[in-house]
Backbone as JSON Lines, residues from 0, in Angstrom:
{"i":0,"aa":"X","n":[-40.94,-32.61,-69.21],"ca":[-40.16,-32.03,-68.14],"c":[-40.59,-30.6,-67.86]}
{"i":1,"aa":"X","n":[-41.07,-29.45,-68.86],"ca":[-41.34,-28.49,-68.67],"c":[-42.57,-28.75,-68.23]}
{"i":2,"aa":"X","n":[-43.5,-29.47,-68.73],"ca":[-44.78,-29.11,-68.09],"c":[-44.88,-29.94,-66.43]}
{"i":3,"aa":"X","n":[-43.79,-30.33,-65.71],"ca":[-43.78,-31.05,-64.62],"c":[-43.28,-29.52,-63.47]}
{"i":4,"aa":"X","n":[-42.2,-28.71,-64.15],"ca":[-41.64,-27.67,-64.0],"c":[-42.74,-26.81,-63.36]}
{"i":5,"aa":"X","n":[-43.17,-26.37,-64.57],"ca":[-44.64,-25.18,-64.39],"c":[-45.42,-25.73,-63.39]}
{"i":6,"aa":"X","n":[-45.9,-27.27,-63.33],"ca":[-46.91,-27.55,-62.57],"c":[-46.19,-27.17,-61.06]}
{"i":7,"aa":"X","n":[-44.93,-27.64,-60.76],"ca":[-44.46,-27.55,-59.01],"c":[-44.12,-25.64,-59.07]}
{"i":8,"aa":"X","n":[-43.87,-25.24,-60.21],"ca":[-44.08,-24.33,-60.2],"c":[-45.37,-22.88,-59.41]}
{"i":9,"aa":"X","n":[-46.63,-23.48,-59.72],"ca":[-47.72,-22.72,-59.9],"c":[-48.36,-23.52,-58.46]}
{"i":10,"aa":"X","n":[-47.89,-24.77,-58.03],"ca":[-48.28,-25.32,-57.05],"c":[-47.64,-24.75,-55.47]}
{"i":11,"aa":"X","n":[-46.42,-24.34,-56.08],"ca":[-45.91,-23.67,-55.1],"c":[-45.81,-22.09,-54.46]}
{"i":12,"aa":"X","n":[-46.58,-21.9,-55.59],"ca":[-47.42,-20.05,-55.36],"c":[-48.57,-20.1,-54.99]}
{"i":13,"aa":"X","n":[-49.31,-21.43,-55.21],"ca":[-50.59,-21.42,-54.44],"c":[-50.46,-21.99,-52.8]}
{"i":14,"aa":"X","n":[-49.66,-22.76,-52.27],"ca":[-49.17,-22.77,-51.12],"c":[-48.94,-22.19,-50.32]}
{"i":15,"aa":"X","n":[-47.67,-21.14,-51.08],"ca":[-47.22,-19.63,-50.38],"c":[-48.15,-18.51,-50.19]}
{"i":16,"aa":"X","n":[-48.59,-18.24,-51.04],"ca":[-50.35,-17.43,-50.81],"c":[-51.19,-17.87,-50.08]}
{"i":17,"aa":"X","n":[-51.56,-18.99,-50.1],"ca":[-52.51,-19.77,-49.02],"c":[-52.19,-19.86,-48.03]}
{"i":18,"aa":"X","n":[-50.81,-19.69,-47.49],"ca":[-50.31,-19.35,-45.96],"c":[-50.32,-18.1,-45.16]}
{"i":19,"aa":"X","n":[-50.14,-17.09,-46.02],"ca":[-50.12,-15.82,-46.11],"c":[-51.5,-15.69,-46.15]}
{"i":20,"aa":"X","n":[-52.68,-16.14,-46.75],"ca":[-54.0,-15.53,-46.36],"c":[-54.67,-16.26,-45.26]}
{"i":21,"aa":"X","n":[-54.76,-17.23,-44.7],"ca":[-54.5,-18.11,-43.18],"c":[-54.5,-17.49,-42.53]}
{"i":22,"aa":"X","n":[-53.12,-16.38,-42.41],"ca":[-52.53,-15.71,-41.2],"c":[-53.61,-14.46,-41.1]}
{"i":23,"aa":"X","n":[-54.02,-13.98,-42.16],"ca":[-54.26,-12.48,-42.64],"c":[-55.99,-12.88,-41.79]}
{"i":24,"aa":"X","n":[-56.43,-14.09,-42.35],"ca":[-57.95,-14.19,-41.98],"c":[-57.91,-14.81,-40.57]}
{"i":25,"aa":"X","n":[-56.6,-15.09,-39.77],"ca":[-57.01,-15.44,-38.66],"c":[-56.45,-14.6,-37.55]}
{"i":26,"aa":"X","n":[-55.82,-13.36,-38.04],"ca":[-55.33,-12.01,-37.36],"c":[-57.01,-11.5,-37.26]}
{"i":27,"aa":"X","n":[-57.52,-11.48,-38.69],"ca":[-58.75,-10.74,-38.48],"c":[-60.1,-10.93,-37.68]}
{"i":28,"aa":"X","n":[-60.16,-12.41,-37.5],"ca":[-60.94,-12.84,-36.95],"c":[-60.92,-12.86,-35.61]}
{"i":29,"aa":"X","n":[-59.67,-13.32,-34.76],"ca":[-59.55,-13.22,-33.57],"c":[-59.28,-11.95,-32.94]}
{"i":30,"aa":"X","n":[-58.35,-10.84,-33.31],"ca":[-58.48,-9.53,-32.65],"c":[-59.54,-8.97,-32.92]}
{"i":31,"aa":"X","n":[-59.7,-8.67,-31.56],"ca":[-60.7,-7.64,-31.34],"c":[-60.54,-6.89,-31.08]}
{"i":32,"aa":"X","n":[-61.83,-5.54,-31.39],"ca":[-61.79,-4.01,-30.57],"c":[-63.34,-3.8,-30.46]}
{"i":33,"aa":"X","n":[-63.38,-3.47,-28.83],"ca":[-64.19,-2.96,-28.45],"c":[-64.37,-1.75,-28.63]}
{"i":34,"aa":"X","n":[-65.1,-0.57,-28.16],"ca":[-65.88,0.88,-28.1],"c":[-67.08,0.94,-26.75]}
{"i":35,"aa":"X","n":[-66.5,1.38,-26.01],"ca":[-67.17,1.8,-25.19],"c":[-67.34,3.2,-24.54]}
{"i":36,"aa":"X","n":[-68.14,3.99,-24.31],"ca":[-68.27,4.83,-23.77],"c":[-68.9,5.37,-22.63]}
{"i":37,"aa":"X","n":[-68.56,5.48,-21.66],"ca":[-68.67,6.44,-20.15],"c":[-68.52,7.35,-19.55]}
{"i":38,"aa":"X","n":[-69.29,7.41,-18.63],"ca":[-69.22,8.13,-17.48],"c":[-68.63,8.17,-16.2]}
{"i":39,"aa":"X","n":[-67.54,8.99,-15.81],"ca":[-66.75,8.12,-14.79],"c":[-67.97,9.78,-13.32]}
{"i":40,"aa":"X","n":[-68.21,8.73,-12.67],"ca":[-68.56,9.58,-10.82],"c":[-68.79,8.98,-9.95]}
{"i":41,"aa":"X","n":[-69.02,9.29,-8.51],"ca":[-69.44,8.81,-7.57],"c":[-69.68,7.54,-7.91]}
{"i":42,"aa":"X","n":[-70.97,7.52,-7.92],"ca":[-71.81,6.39,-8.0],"c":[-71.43,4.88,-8.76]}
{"i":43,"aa":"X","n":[-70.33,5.25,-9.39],"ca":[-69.7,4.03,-9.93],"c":[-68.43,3.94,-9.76]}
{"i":44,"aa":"X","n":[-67.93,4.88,-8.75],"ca":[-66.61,4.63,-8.04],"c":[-65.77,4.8,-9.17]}
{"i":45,"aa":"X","n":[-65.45,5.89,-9.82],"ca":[-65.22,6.56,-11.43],"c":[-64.55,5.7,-11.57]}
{"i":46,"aa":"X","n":[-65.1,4.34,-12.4],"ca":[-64.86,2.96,-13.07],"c":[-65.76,2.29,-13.65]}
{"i":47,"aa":"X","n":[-65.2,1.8,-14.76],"ca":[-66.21,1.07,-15.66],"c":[-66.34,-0.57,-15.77]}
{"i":48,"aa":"X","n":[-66.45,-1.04,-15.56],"ca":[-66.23,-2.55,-15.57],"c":[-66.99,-3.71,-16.75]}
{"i":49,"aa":"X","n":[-66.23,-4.2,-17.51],"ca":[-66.97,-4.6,-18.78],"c":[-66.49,-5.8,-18.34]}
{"i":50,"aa":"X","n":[-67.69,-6.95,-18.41],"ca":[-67.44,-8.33,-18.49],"c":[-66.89,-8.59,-19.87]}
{"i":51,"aa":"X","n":[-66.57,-9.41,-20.07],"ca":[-65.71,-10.52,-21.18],"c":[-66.37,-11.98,-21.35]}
{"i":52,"aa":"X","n":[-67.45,-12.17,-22.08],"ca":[-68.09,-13.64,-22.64],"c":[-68.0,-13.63,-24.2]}
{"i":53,"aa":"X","n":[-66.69,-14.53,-24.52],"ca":[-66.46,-15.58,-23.67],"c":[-64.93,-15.18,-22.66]}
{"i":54,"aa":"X","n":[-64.42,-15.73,-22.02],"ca":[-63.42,-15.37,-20.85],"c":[-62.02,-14.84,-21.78]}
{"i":55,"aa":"X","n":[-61.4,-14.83,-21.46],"ca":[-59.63,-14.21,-22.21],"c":[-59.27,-15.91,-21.8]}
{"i":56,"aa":"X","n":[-57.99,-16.08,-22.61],"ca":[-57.51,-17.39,-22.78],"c":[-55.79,-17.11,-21.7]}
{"i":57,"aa":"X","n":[-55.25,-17.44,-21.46],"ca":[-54.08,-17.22,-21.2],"c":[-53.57,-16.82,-22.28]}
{"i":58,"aa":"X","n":[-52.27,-15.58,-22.07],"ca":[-51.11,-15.3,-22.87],"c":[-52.16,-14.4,-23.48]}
{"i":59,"aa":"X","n":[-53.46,-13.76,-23.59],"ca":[-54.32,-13.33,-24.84],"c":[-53.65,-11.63,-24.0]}
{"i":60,"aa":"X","n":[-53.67,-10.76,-25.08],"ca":[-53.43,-9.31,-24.85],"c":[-53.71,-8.26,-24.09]}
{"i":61,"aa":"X","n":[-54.08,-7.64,-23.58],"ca":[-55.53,-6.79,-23.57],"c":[-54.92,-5.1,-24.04]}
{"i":62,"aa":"X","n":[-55.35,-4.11,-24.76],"ca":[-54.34,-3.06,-24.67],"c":[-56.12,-2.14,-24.36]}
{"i":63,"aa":"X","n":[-55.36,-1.4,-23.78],"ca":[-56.84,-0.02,-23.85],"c":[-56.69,1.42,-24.43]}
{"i":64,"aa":"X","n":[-57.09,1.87,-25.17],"ca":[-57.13,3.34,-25.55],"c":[-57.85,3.97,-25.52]}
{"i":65,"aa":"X","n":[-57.81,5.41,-25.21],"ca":[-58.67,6.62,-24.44],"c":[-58.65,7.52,-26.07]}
{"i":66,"aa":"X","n":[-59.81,7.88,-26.47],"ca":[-59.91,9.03,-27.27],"c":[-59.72,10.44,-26.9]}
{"i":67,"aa":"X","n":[-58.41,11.3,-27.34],"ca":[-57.7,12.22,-26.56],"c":[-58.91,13.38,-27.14]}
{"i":68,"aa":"X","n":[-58.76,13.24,-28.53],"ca":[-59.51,14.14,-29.38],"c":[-59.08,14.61,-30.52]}
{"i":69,"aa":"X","n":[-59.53,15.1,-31.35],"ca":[-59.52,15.1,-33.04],"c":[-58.15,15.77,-33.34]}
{"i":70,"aa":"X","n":[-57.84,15.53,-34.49],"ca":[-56.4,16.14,-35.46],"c":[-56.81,16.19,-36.88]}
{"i":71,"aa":"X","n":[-57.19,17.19,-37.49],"ca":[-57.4,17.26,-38.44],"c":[-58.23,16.58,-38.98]}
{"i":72,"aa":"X","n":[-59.05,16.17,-38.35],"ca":[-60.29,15.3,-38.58],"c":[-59.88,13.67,-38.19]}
{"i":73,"aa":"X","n":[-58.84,13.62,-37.41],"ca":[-58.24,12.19,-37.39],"c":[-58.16,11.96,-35.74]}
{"i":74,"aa":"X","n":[-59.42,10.96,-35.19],"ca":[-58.81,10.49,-33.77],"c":[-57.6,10.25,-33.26]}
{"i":75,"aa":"X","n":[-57.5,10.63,-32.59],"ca":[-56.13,10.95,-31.32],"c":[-56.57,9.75,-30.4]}
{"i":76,"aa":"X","n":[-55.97,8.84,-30.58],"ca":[-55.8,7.82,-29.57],"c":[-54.55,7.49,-28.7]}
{"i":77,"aa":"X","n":[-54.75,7.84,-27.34],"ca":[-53.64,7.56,-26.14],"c":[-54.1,5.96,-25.13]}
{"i":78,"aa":"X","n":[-52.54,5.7,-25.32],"ca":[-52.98,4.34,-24.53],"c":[-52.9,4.45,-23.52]}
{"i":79,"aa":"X","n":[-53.72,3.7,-22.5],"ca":[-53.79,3.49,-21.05],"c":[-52.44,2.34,-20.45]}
{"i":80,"aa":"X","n":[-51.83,2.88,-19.5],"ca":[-52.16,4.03,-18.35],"c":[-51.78,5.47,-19.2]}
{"i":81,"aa":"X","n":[-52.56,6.47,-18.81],"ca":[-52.44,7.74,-19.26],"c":[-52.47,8.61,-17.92]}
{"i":82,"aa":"X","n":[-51.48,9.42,-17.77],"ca":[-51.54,10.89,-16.66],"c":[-51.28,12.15,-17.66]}
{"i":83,"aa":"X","n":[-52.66,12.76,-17.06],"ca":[-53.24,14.26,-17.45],"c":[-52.79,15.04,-16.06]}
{"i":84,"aa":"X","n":[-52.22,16.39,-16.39],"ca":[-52.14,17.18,-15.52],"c":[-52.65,18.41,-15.5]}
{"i":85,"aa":"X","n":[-53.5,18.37,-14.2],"ca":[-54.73,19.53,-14.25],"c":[-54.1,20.11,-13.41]}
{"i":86,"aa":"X","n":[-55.22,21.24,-13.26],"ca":[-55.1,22.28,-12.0],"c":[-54.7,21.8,-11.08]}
{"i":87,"aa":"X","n":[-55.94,20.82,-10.93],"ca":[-55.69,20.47,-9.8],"c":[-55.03,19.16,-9.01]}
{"i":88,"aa":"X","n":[-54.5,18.78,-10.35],"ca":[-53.25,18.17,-9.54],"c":[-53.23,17.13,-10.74]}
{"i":89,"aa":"X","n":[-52.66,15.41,-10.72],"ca":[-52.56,14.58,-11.51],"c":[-53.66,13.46,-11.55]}
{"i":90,"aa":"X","n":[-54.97,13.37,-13.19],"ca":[-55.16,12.27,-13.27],"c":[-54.47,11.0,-14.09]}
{"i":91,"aa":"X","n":[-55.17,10.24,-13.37],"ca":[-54.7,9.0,-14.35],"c":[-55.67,8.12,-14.95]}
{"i":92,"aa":"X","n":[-56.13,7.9,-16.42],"ca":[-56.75,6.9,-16.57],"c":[-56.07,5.66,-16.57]}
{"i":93,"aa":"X","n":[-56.28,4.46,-16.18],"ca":[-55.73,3.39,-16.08],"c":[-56.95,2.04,-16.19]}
{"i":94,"aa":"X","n":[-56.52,0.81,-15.91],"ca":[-57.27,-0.54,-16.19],"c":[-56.52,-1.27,-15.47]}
{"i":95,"aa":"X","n":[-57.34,-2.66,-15.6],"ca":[-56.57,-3.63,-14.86],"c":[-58.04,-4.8,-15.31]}
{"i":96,"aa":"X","n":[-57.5,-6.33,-15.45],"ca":[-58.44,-6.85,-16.5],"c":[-57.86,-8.38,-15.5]}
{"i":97,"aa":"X","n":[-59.32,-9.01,-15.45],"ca":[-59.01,-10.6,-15.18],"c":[-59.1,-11.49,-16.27]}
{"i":98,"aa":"X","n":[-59.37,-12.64,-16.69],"ca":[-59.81,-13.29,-18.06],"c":[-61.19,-13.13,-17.99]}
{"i":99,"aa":"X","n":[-62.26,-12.52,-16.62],"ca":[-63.53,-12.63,-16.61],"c":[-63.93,-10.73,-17.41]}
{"i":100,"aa":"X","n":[-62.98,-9.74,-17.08],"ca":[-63.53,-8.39,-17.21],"c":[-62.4,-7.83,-17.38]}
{"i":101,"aa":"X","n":[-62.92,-6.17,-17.68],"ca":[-61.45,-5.16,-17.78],"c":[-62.33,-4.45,-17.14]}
{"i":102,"aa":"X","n":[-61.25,-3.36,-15.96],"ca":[-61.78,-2.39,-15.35],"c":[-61.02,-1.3,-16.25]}
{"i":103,"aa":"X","n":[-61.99,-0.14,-16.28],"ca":[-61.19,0.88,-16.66],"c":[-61.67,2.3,-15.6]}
{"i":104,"aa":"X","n":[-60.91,2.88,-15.02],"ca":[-60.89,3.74,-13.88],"c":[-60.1,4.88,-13.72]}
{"i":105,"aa":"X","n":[-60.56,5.6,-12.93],"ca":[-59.48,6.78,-12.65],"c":[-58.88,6.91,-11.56]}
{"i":106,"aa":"X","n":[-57.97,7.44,-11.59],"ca":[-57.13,7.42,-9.85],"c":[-56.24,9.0,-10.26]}
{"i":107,"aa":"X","n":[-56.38,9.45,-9.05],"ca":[-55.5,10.82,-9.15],"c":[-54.9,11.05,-7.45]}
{"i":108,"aa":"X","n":[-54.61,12.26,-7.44],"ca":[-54.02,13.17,-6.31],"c":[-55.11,13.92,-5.82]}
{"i":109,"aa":"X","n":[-56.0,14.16,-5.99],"ca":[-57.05,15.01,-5.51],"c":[-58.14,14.54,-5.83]}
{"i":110,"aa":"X","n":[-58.95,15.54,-5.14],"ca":[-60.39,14.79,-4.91],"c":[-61.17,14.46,-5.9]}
{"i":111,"aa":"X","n":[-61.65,13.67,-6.66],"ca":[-62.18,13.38,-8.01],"c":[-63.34,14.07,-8.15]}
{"i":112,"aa":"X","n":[-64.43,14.69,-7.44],"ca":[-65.88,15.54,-7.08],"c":[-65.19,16.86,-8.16]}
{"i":113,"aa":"X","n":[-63.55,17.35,-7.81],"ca":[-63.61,18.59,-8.14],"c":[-63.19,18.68,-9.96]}
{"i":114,"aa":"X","n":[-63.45,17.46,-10.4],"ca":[-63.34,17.24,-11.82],"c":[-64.17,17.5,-12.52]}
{"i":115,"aa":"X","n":[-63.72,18.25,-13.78],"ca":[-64.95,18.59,-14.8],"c":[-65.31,17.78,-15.78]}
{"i":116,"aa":"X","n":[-66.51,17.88,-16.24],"ca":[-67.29,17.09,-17.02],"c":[-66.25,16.56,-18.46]}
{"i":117,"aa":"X","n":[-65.42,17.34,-19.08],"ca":[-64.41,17.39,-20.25],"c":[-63.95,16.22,-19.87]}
{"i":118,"aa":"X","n":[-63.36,15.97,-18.7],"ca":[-62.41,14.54,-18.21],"c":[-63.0,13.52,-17.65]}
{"i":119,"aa":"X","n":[-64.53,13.54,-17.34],"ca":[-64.66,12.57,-16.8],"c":[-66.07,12.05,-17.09]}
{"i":120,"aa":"X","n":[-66.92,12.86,-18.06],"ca":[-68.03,12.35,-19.47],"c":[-68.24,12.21,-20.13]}
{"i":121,"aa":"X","n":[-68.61,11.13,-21.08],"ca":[-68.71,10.56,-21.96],"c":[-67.35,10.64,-22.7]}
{"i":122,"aa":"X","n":[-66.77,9.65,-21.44],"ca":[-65.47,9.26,-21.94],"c":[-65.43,8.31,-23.21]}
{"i":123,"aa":"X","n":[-64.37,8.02,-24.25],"ca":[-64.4,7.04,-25.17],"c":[-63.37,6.12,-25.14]}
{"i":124,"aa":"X","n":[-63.04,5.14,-25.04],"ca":[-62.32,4.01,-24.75],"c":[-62.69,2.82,-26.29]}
{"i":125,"aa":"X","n":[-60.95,2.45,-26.39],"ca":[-61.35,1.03,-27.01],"c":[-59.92,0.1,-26.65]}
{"i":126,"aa":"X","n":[-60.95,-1.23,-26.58],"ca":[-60.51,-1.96,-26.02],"c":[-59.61,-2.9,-27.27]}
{"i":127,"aa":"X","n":[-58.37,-3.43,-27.21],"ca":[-57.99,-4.46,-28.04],"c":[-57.69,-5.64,-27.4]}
{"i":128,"aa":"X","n":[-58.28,-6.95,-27.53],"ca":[-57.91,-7.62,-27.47],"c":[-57.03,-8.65,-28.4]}
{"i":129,"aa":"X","n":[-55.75,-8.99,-28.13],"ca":[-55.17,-10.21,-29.22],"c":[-54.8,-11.34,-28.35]}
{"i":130,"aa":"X","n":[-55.17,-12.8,-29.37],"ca":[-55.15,-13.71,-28.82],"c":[-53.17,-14.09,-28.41]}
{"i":131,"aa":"X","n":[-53.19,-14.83,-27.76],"ca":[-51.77,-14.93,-27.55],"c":[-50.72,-15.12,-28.47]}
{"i":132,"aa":"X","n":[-51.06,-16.09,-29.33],"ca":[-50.46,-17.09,-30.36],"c":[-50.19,-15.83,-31.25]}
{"i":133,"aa":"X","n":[-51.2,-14.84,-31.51],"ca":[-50.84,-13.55,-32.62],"c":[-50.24,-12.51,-32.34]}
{"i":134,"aa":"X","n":[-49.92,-12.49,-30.45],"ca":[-49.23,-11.1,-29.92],"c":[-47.7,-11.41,-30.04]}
{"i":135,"aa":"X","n":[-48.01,-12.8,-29.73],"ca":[-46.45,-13.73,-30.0],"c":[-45.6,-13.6,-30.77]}
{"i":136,"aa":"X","n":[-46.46,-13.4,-32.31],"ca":[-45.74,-13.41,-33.52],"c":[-45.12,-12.23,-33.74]}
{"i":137,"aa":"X","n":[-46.31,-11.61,-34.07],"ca":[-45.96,-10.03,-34.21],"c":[-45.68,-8.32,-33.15]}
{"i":138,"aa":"X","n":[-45.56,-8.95,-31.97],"ca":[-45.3,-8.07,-30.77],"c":[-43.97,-6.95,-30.93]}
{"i":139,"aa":"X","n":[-42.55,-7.98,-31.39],"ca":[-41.88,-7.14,-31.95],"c":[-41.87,-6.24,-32.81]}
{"i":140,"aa":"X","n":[-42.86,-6.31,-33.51],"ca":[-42.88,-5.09,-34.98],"c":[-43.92,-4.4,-34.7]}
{"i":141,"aa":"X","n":[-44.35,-4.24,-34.41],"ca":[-45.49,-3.55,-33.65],"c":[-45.45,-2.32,-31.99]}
{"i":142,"aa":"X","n":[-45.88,-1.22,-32.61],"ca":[-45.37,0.15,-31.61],"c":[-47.09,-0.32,-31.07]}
{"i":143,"aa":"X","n":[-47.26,-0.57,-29.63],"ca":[-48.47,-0.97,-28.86],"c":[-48.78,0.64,-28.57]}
{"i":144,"aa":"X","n":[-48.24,1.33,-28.51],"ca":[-48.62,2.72,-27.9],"c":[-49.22,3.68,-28.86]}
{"i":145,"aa":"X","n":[-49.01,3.24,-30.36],"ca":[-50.04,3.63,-31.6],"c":[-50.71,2.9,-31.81]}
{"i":146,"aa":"X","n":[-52.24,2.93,-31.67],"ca":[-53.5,2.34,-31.7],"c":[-53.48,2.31,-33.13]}
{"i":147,"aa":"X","n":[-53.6,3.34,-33.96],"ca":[-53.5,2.87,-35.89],"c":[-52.66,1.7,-36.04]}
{"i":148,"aa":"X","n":[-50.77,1.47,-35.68],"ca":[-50.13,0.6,-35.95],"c":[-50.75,-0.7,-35.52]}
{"i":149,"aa":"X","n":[-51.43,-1.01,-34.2],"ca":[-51.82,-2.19,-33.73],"c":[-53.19,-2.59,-34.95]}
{"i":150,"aa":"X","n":[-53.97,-1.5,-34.82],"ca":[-54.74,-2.12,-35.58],"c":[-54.86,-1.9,-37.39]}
{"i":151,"aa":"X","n":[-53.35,-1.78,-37.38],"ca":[-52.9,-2.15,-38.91],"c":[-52.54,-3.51,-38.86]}
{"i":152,"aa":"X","n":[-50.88,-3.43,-37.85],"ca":[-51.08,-5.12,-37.65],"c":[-51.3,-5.87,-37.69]}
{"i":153,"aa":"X","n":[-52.99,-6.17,-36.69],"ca":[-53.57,-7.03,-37.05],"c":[-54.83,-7.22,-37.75]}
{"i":154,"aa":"X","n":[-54.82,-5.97,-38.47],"ca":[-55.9,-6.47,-39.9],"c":[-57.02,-6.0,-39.78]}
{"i":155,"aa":"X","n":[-57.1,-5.23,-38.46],"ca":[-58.91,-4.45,-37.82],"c":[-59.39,-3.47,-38.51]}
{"i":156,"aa":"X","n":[-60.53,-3.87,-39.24],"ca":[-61.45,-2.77,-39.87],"c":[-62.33,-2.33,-38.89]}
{"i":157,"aa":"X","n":[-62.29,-0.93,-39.16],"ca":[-63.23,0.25,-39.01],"c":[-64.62,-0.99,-38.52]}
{"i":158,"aa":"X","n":[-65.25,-1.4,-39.39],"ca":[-66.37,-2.09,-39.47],"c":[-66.52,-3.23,-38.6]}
{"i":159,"aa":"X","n":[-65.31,-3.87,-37.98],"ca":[-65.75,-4.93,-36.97],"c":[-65.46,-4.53,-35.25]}
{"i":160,"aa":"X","n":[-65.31,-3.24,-35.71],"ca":[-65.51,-2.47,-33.93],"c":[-66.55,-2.57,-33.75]}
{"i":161,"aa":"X","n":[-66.75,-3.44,-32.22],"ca":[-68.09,-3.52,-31.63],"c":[-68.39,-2.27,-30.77]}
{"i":162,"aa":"X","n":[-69.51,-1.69,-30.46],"ca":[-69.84,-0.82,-29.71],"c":[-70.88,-1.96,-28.68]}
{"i":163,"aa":"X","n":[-69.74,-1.45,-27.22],"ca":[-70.67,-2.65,-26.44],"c":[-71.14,-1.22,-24.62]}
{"i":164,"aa":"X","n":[-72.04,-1.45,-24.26],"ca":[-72.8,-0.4,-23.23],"c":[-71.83,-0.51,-22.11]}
């Protein structure tokens, strides 16, 4: 009887663990984060446009964050839509994404020509994508407007940020 005990015992911690690492390796695998960096002017209608192969699924996430700039040696990440207020009046970085691409762009109050290089070169952006089924689960516990919390969440190492042109 005891050794029937121990066995549903030890069978049932390997179950419970094995569900729990499921979740953990399939948070990790499916969210993503991109890294991209640009140039917003003229000539590209200060917007960036990144295809998506393979396509976004329905219900899948998309969040975007702008690198504000350092804290103590620690990136400052602000999520998009973001309004900066300059001299000369209000920008906004913002996006807007089909299942084929994400645009990421600027829109303001004034003329975009009279913008300086600080706001509008070699901008840094990253992209998160989560699949639906995982924004589902964990959406409630999760502050989307802290880029660390999201990608504590769902399990994103440093190391599987893609840097894509």
């Amino acid at each position: 009887m005891k050794r029937i005990i121990l066995l549903l015992a030890i069978t049932t911690t390997f179950l419970f663990q094995g569900c729990t690492t499921n979740e953990e390796i399939e948070a990790e695998i499916l969210a993503e984060v991109f890294e991209v960096t640009t140039s917003f002017n003229p000539t590209n209608n200060y917007s960036k446009l990144i295809t998506l192969n393979p396509p976004l699924y329905r219900g899948d996430m998309v969040l975007v964050y702008r690198l504000f700039g350092v804290v103590n040696g620690q990136d400052l990440w602000r999520q998009l839509p973001q309004a900066v207020y300059l001299q000369q009046g209000e920008l906004n970085y913002n996006f807007d994404f089909t299942r084929n691409d994400i645009n990421i762009f600027l829109e303001s109050d004034f003329d975009l020509t009279t913008l300086g290089a600080a706001w509008s070169q070699n901008q840094v952006f990253r992209v998160v994508i989560i699949p639906g089924y995982l924004s589902n689960k964990s959406s409630k516990a999760v502050d989307f407007n802290d880029y660390n919390a999201v990608v504590k969440a769902f399990n994103i190492k440093e190391s599987q940020i893609k840097t894509i042109q």
